[in-house]
N, CA, C and O atoms as a GROMACS GRO file, in nm:
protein
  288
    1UNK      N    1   0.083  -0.118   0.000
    1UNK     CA    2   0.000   0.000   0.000
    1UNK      C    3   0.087   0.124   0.000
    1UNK      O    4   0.186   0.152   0.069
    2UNK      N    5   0.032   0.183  -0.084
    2UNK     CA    6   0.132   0.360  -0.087
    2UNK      C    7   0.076   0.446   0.060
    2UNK      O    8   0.012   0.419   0.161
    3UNK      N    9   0.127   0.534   0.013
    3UNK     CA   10   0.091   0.670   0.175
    3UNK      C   11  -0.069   0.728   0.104
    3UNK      O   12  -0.171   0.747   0.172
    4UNK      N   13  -0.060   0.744  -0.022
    4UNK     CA   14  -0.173   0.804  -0.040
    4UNK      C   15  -0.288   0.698  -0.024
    4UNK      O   16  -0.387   0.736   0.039
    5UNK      N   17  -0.287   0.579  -0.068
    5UNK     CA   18  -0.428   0.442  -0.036
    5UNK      C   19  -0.411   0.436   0.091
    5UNK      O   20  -0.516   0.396   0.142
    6UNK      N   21  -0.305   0.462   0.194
    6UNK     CA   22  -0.340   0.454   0.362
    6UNK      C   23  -0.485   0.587   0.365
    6UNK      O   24  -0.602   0.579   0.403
    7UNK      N   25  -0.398   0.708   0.302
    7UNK     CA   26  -0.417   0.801   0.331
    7UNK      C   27  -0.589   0.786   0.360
    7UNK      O   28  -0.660   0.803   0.460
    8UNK      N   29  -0.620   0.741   0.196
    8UNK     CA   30  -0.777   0.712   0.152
    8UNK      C   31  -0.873   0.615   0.230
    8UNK      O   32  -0.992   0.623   0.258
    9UNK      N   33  -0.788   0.531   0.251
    9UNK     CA   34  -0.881   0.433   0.370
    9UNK      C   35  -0.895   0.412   0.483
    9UNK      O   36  -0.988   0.346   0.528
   10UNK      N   37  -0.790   0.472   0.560
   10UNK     CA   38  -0.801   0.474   0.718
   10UNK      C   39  -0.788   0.632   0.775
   10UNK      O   40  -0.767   0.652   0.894
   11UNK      N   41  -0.800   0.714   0.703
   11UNK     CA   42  -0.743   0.929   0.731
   11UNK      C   43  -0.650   0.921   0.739
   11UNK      O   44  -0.565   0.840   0.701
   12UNK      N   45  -0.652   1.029   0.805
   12UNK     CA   46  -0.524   1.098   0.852
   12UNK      C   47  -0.512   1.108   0.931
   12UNK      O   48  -0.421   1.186   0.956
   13UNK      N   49  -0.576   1.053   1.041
   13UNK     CA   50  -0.518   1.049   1.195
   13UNK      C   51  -0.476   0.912   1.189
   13UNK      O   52  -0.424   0.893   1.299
   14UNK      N   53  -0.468   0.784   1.110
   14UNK     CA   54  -0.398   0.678   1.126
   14UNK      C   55  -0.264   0.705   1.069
   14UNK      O   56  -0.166   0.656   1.126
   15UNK      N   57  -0.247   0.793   0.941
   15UNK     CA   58  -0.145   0.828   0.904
   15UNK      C   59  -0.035   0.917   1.015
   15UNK      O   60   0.086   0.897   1.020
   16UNK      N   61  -0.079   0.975   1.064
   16UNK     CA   62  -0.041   1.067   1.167
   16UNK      C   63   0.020   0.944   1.285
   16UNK      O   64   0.136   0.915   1.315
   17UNK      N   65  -0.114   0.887   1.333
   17UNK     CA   66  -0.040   0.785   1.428
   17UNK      C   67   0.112   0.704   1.423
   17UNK      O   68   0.207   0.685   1.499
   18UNK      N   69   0.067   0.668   1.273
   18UNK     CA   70   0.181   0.576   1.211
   18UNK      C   71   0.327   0.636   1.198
   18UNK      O   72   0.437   0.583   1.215
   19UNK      N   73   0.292   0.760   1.163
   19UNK     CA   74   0.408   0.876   1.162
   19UNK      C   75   0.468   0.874   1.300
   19UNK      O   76   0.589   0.872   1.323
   20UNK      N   77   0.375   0.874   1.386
   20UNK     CA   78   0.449   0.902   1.528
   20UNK      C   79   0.514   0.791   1.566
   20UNK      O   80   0.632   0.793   1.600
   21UNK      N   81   0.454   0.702   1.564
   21UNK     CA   82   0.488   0.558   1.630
   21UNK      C   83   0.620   0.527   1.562
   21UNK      O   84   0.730   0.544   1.613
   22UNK      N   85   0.601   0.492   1.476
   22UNK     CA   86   0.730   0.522   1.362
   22UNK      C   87   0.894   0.632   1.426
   22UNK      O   88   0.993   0.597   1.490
   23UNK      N   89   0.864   0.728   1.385
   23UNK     CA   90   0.952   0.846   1.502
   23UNK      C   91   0.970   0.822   1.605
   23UNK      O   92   1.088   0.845   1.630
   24UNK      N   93   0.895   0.767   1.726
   24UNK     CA   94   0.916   0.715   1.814
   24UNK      C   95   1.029   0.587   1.868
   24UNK      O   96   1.093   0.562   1.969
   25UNK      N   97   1.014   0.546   1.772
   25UNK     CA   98   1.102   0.395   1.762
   25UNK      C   99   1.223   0.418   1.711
   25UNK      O  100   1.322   0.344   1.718
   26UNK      N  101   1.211   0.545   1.648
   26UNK     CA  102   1.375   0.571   1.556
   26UNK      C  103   1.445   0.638   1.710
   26UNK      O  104   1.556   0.605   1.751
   27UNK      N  105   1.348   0.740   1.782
   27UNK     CA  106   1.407   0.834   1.889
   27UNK      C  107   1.488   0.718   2.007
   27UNK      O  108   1.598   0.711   2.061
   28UNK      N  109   1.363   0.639   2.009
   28UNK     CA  110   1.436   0.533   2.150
   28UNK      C  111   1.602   0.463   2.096
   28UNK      O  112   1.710   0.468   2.156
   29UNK      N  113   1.568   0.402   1.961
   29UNK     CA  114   1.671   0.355   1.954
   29UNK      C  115   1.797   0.449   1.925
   29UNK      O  116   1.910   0.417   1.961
   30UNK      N  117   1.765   0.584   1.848
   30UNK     CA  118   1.909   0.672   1.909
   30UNK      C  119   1.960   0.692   2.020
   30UNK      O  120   2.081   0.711   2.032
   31UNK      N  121   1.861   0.690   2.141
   31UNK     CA  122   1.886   0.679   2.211
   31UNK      C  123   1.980   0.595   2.350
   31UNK      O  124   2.045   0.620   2.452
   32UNK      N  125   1.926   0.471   2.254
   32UNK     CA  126   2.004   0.330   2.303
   32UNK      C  127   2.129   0.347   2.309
   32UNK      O  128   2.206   0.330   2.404
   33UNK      N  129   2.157   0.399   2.151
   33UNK     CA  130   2.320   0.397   2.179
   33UNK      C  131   2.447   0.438   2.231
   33UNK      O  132   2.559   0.387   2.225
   34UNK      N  133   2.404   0.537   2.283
   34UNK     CA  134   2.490   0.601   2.380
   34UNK      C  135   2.516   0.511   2.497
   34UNK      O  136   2.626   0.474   2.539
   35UNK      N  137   2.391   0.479   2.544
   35UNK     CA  138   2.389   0.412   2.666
   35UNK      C  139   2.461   0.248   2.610
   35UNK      O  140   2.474   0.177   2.710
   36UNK      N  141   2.493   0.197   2.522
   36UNK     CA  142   2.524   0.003   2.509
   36UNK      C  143   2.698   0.112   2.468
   36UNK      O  144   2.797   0.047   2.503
   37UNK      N  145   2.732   0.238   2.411
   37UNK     CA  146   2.846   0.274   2.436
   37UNK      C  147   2.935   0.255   2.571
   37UNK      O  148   3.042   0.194   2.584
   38UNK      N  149   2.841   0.341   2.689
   38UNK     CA  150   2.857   0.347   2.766
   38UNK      C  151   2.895   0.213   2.832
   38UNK      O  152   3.012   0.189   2.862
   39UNK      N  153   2.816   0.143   2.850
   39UNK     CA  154   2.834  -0.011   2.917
   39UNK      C  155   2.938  -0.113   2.808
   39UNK      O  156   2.945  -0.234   2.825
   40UNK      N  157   2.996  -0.059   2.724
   40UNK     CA  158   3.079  -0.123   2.643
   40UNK      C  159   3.199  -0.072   2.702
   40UNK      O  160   3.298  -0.145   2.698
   41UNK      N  161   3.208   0.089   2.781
   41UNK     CA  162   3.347   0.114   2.800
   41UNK      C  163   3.356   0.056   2.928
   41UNK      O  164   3.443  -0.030   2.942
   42UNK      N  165   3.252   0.096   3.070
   42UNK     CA  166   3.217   0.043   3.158
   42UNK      C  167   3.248  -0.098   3.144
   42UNK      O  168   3.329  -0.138   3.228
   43UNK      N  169   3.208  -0.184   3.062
   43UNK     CA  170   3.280  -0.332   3.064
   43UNK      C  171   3.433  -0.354   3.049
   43UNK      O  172   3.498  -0.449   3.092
   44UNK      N  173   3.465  -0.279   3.000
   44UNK     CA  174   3.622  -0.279   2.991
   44UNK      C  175   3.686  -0.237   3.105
   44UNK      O  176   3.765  -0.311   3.163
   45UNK      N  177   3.669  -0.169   3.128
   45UNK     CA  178   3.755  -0.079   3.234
   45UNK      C  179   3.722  -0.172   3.351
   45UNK      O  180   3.815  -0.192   3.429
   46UNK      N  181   3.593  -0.240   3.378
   46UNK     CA  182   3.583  -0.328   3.552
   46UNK      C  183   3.675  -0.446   3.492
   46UNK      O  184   3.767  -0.479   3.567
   47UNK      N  185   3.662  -0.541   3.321
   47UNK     CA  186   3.762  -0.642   3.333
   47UNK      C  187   3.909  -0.589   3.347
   47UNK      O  188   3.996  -0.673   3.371
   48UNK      N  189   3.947  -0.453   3.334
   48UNK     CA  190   4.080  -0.405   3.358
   48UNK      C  191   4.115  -0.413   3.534
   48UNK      O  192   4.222  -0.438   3.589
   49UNK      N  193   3.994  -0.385   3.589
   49UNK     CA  194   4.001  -0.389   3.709
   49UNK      C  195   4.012  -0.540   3.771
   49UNK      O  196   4.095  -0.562   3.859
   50UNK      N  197   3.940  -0.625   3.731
   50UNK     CA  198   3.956  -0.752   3.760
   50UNK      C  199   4.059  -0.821   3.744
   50UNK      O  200   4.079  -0.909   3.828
   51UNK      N  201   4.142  -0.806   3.650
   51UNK     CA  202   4.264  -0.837   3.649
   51UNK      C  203   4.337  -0.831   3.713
   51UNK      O  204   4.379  -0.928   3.776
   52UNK      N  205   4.397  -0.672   3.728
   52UNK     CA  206   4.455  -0.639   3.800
   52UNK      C  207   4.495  -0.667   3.963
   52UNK      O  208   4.595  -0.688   4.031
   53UNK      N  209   4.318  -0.652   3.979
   53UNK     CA  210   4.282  -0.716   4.148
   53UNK      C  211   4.325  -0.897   4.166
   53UNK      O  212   4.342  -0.943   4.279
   54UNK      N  213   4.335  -0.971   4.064
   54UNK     CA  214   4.337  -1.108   4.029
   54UNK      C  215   4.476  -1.155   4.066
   54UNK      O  216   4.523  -1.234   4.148
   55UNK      N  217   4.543  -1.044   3.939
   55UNK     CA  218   4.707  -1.056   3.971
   55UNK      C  219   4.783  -1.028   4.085
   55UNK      O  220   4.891  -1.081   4.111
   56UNK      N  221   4.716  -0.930   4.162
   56UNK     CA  222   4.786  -0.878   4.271
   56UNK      C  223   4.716  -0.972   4.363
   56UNK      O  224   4.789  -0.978   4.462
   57UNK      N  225   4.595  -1.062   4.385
   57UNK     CA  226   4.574  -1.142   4.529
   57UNK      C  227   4.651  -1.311   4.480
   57UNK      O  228   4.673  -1.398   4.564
   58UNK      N  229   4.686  -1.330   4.309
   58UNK     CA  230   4.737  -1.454   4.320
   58UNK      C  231   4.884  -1.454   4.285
   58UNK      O  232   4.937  -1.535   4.208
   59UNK      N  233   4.975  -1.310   4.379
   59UNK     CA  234   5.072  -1.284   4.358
   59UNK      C  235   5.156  -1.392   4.464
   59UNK      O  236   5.066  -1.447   4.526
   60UNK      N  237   5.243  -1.427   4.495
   60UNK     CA  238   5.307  -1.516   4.651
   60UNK      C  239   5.363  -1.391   4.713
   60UNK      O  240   5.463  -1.333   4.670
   61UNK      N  241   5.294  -1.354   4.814
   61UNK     CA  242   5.339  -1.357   4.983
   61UNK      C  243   5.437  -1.325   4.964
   61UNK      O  244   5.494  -1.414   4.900
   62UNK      N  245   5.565  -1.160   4.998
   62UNK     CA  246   5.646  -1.191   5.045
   62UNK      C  247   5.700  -1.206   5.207
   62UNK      O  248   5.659  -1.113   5.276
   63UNK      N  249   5.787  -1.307   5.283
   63UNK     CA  250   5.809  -1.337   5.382
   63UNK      C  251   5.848  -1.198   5.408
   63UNK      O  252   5.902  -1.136   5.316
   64UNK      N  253   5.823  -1.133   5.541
   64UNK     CA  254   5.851  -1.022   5.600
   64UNK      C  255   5.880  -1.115   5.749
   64UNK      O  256   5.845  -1.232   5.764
   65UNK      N  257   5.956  -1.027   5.856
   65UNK     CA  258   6.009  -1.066   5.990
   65UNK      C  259   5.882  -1.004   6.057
   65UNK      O  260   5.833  -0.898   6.021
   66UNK      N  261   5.830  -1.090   6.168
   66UNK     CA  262   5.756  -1.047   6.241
   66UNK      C  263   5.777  -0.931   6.351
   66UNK      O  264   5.680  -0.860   6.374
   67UNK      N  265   5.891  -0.909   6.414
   67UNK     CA  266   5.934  -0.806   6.491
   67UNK      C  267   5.992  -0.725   6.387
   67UNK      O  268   6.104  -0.749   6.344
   68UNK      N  269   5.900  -0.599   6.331
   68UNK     CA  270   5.974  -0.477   6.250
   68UNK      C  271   6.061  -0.380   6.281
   68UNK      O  272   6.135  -0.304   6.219
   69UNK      N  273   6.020  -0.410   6.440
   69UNK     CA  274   6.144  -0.328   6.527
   69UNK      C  275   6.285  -0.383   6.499
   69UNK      O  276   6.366  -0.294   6.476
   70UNK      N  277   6.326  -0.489   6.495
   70UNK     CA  278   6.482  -0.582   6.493
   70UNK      C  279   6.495  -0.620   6.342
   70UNK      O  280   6.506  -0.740   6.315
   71UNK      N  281   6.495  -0.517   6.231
   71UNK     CA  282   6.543  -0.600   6.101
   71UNK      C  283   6.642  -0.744   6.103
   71UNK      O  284   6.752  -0.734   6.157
   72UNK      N  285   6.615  -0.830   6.065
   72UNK     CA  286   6.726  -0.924   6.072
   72UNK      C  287   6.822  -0.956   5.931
   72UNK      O  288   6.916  -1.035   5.937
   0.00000   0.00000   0.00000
Protein backbone atom coordinates (compact mmCIF):
# COMPACT_ATOMS: atom_id res chain seq x y z
CA UNK A 1 0.00 0.00 0.00
CA UNK A 2 1.33 3.60 -0.87
CA UNK A 3 0.91 6.70 1.75
CA UNK A 4 -1.73 8.04 -0.40
CA UNK A 5 -4.28 4.42 -0.36
CA UNK A 6 -3.40 4.54 3.62
CA UNK A 7 -4.17 8.01 3.31
CA UNK A 8 -7.77 7.12 1.52
CA UNK A 9 -8.81 4.33 3.70
CA UNK A 10 -8.01 4.74 7.18
CA UNK A 11 -7.43 9.29 7.31
CA UNK A 12 -5.24 10.98 8.52
CA UNK A 13 -5.18 10.49 11.95
CA UNK A 14 -3.98 6.78 11.26
CA UNK A 15 -1.45 8.28 9.04
CA UNK A 16 -0.42 10.67 11.67
CA UNK A 17 -0.40 7.85 14.28
CA UNK A 18 1.81 5.76 12.11
CA UNK A 19 4.08 8.76 11.62
CA UNK A 20 4.49 9.02 15.28
CA UNK A 21 4.88 5.58 16.30
CA UNK A 22 7.30 5.22 13.62
CA UNK A 23 9.52 8.47 15.02
CA UNK A 24 9.16 7.15 18.14
CA UNK A 25 11.02 3.95 17.62
CA UNK A 26 13.75 5.71 15.56
CA UNK A 27 14.07 8.34 18.89
CA UNK A 28 14.36 5.33 21.50
CA UNK A 29 16.71 3.55 19.54
CA UNK A 30 19.09 6.72 19.09
CA UNK A 31 18.86 6.79 22.11
CA UNK A 32 20.04 3.30 23.03
CA UNK A 33 23.20 3.97 21.79
CA UNK A 34 24.90 6.01 23.80
CA UNK A 35 23.89 4.12 26.66
CA UNK A 36 25.24 0.03 25.09
CA UNK A 37 28.46 2.74 24.36
CA UNK A 38 28.57 3.47 27.66
CA UNK A 39 28.34 -0.11 29.17
CA UNK A 40 30.79 -1.23 26.43
CA UNK A 41 33.47 1.14 27.99
CA UNK A 42 32.17 0.43 31.58
CA UNK A 43 32.80 -3.33 30.64
CA UNK A 44 36.22 -2.79 29.91
CA UNK A 45 37.55 -0.79 32.34
CA UNK A 46 35.83 -3.28 35.52
CA UNK A 47 37.62 -6.42 33.33
CA UNK A 48 40.80 -4.05 33.58
CA UNK A 49 40.01 -3.89 37.09
CA UNK A 50 39.56 -7.52 37.60
CA UNK A 51 42.64 -8.37 36.49
CA UNK A 52 44.55 -6.39 38.00
CA UNK A 53 42.82 -7.16 41.48
CA UNK A 54 43.37 -11.08 40.29
CA UNK A 55 47.07 -10.56 39.71
CA UNK A 56 47.87 -8.78 42.71
CA UNK A 57 45.74 -11.42 45.29
CA UNK A 58 47.37 -14.54 43.20
CA UNK A 59 50.72 -12.84 43.58
CA UNK A 60 53.07 -15.16 46.51
CA UNK A 61 53.39 -13.57 49.83
CA UNK A 62 56.46 -11.91 50.45
CA UNK A 63 58.09 -13.37 53.82
CA UNK A 64 58.51 -10.22 56.00
CA UNK A 65 60.09 -10.66 59.90
CA UNK A 66 57.56 -10.47 62.41
CA UNK A 67 59.34 -8.05 64.91
CA UNK A 68 59.74 -4.77 62.50
CA UNK A 69 61.44 -3.28 65.27
CA UNK A 70 64.82 -5.82 64.93
CA UNK A 71 65.43 -6.00 61.01
CA UNK A 72 67.26 -9.24 60.72
Amino acid sequence: MSTFEVLDRYGTWALIRHLITVLLFLTLHLLRIPLVLISRVLEGVMRELDRYATAQASRPRRRRPVNNFFPT
